[in-house]
DSSP file (Angstrom, degrees, kcal/mol; ACC not computed):
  #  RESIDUE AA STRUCTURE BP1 BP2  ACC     N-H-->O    O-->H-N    N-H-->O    O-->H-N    TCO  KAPPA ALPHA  PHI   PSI    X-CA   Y-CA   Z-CA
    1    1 A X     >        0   0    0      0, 0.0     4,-1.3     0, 0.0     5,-0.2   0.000 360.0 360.0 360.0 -25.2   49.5   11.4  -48.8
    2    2 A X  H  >  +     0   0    0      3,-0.1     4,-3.4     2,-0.1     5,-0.5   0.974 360.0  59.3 -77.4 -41.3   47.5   12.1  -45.8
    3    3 A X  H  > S+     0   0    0      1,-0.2     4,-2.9     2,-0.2     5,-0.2   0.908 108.6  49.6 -31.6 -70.8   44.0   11.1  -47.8
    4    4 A X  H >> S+     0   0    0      2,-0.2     3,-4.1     1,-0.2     4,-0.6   0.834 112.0  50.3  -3.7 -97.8   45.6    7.4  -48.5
    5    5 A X  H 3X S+     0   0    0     -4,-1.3     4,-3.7     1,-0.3     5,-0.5   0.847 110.6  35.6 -26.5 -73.3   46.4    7.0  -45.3
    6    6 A X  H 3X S+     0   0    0     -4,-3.4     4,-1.5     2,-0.3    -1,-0.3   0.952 114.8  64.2 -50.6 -33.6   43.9    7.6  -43.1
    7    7 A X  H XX S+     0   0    0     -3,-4.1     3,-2.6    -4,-2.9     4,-0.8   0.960 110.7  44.4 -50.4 -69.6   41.6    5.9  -46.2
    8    8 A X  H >X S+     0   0    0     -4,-0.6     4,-1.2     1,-0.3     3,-0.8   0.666 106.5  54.3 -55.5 -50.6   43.8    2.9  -45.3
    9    9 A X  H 3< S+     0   0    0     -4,-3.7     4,-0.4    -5,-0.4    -1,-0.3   0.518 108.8  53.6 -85.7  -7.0   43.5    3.1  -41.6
   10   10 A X  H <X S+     0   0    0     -3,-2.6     4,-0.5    -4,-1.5    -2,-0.3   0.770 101.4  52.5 -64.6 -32.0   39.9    3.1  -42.2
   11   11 A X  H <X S+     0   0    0     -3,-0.8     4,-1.5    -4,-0.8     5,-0.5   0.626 113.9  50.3-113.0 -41.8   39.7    0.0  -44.2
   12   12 A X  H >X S+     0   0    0     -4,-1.2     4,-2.6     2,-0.2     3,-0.7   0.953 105.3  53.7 -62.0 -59.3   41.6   -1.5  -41.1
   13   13 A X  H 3> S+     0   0    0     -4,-0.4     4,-2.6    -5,-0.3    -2,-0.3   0.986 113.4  42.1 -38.8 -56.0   39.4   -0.3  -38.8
   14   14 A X  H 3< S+     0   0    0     -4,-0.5     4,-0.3     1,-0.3    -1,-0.2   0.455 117.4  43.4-103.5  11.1   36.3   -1.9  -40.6
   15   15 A X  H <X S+     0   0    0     -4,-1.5     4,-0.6    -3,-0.7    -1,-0.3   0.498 116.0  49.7-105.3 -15.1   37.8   -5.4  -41.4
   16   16 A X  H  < S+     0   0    0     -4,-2.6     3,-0.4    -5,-0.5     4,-0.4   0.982 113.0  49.3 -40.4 -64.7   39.3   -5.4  -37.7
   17   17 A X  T >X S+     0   0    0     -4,-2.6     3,-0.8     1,-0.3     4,-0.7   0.762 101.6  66.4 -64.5 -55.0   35.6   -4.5  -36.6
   18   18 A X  H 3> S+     0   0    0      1,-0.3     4,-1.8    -4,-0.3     5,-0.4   0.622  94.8  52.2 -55.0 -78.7   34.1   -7.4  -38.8
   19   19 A X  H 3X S+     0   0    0     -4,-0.6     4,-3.7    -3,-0.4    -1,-0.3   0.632 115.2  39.9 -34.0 -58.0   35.5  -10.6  -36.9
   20   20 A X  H X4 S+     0   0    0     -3,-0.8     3,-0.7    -4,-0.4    -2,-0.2   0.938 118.7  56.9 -36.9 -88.1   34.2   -9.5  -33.3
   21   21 A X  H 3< S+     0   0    0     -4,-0.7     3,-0.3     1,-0.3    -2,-0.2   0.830 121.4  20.3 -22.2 -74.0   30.8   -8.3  -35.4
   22   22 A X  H 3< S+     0   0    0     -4,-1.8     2,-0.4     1,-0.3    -1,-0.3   0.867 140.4  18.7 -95.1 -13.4   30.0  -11.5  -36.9
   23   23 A X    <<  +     0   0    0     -4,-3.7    -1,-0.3    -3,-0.7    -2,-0.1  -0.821  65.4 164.2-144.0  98.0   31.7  -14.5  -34.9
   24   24 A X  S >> S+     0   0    0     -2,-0.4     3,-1.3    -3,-0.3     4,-0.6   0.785  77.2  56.6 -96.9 -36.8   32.5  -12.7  -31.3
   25   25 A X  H >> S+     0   0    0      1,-0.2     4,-0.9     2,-0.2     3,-0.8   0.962 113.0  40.2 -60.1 -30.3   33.0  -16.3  -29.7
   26   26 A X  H 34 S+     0   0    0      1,-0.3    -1,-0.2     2,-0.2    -2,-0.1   0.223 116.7  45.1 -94.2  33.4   35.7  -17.1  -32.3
   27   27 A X  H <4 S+     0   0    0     -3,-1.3    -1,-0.3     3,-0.1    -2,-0.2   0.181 114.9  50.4-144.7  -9.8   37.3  -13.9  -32.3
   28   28 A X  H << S+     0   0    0     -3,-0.8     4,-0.5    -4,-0.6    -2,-0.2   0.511 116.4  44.9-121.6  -1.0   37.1  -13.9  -28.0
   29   29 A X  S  X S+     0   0    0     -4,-0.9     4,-0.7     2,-0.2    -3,-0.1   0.400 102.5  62.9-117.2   6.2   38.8  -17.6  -28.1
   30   30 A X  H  > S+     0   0    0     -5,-0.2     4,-1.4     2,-0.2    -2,-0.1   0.662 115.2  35.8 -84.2 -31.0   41.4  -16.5  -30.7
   31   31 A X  H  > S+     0   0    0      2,-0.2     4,-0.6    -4,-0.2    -2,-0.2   0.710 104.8  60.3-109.2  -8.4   42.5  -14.2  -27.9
   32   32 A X  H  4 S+     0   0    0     -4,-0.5     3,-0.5     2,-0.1     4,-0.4   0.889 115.2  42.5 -61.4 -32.6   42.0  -16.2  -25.2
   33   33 A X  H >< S+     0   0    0     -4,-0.7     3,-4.3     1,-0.2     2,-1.2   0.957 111.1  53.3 -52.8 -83.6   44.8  -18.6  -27.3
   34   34 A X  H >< S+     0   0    0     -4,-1.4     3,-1.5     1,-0.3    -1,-0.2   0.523  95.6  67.5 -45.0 -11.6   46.9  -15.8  -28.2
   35   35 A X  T 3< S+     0   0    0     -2,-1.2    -1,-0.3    -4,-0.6    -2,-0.2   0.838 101.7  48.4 -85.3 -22.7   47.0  -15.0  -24.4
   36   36 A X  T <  S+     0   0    0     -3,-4.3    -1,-0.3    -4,-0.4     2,-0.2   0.052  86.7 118.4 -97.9  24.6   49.2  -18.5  -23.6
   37   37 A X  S <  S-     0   0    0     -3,-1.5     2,-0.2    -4,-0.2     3,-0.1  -0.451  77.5-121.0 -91.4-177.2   51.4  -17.5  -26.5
   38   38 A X     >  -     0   0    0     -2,-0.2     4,-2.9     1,-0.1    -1,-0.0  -0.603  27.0-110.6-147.6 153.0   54.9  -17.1  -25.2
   39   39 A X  H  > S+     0   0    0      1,-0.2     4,-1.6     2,-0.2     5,-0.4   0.994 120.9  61.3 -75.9 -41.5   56.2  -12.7  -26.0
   40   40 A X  H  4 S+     0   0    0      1,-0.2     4,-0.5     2,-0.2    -1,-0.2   0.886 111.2  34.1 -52.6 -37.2   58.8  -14.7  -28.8
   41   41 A X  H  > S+     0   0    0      2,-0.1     4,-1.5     1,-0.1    -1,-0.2   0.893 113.8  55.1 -95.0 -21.4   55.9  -15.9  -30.5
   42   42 A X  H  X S+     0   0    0     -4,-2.9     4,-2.5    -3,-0.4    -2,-0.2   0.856 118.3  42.8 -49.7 -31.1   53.3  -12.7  -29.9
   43   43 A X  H  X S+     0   0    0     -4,-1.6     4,-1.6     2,-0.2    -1,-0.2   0.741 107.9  54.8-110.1 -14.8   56.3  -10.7  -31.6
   44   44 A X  H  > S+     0   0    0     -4,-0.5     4,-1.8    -5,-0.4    -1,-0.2   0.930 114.7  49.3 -78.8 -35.3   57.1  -13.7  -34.6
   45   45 A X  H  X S+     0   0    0     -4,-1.5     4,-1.3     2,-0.2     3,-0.4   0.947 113.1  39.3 -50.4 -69.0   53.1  -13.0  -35.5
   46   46 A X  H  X S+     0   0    0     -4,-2.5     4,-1.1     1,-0.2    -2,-0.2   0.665 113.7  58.9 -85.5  -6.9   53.2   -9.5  -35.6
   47   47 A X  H  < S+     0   0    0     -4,-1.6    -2,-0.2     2,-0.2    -1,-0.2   0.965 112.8  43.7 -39.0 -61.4   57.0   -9.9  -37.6
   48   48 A X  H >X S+     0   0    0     -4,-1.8     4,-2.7    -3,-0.4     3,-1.9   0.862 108.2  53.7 -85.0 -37.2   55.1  -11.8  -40.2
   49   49 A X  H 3X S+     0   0    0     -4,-1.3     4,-1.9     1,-0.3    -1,-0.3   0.889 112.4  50.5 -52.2 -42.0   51.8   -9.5  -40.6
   50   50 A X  H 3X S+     0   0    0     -4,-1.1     4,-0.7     2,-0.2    -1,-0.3   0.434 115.2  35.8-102.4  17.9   54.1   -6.6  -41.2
   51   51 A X  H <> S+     0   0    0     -3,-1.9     4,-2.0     2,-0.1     5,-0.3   0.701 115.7  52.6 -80.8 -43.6   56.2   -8.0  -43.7
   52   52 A X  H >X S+     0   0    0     -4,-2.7     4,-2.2     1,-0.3     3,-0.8   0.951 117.0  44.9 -62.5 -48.4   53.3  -10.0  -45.4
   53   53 A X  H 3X S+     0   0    0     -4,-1.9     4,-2.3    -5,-0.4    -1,-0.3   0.964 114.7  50.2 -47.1 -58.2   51.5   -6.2  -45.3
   54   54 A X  H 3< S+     0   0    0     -4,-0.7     4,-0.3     1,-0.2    -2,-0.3   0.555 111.2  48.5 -59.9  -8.6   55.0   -4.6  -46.7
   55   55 A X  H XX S+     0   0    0     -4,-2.0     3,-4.2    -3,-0.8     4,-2.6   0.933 107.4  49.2 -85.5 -62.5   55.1   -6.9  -49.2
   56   56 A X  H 3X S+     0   0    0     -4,-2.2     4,-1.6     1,-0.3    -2,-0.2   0.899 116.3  51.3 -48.1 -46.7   51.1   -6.5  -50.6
   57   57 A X  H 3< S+     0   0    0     -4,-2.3    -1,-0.3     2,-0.2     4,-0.3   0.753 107.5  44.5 -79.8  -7.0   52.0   -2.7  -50.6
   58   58 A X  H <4 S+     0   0    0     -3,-4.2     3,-0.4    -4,-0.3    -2,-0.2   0.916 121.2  49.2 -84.1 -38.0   55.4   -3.0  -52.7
   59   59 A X  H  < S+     0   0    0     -4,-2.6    -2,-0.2     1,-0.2    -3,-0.1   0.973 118.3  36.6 -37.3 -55.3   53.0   -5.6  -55.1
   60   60 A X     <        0   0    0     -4,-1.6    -1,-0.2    -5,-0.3    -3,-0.1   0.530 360.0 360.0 -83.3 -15.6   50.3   -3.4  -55.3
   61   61 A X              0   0    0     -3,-0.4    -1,-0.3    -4,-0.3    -2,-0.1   0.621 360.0 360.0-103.5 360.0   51.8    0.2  -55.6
């Protein structure tokens, strides 16, 4: 179980890195938006990334 994982937290790691890496203005004014988001919509964003994640792992395993 651990192999996965960390395999997985790798693969996060290196498409996080990418945006910053190849378009760092659109990736530094994507959080300069995010910064005038209101915490009810920061927390409806990261709601939907972690279902839309749980989901792609119930497809996929």
């Amino acid at each position: 179980m651990t192999t996965p994982l960390l395999l997985a937290f790798a693969l996060m790691l290196v498409l996080e890195g990418a945006m910053p890496f190849i378009a760092p203005a659109a990736w530094r004014e994507t959080f300069r938006r995010l910064t005038q988001f209101s915490d009810g919509q920061i927390r409806f964003v990261g709601l939907t990334s972690m279902l839309i994640g749980l989901a792609l792992i119930l497809i996929l395993s």
